[in-house]
N, C-alpha and C positions, 0 to 999 in steps of 0.2 A: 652339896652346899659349896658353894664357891669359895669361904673360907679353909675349908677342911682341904682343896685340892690346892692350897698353896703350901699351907702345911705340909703337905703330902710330898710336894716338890720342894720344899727346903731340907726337910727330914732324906729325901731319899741326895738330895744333889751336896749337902753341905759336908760329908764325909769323904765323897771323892774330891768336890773341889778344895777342903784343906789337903788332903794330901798331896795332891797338883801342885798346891802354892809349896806346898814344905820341898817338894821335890825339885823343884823352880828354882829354890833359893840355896839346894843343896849344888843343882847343877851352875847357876852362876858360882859360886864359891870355888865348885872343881874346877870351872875354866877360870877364875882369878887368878887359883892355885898354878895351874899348868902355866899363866902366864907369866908368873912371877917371877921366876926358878931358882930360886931357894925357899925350904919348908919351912912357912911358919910355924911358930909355937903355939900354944895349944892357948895361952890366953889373947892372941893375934882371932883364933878362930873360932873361940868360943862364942862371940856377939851372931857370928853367923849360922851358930849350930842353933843358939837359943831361937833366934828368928825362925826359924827352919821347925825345930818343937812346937814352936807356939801358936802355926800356921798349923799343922796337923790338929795340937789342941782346941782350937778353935772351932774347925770344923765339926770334930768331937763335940763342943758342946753346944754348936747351934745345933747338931745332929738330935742328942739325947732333949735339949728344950724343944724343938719345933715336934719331935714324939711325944713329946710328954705333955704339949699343951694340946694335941691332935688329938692324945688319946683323954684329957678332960674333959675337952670340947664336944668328941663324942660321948660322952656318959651323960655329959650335961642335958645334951641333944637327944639321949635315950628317955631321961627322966622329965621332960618338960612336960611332956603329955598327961603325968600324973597327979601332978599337982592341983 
């Protein structure tokens, strides 16, 4: 079913690409840092650590929804015929 192998590619792709994005935003951050030169303080970097979380988190959770509607959508798809 053509729905299910989309599913299938947001569930297997949305975990590596948050982390991609977190990692993205960690590395602009280190080359701000390195261009700066003097260390900021920790409320200075904290916006860009949160951004950097949330980009992971994200992936995370279109990860566990695009499984979790894949694996309804099959049951669903199991039980039609019975009815």
């Amino acid at each position: 079913h053509l729905d299910a192998r989309y599913l299938t590619a947001i569930a297997r792709s949305a975990l590596p690409l948050g982390f991609a994005a977190a990692a993205y935003t960690l590395l602009a951050g280190a080359v701000g840092i390195a261009n700066l030169g003097v260390t900021p303080s920790l409320p200075i970097l904290a916006p860009g650590l949160a951004e950097a979380l949330m980009m992971a988190m994200l992936g995370l959770l279109t990860a566990g929804v695009a499984r979790l509607v894949g694996e309804l959508s099959a049951r669903r798809g199991e039980n039609a015929g019975l009815v």
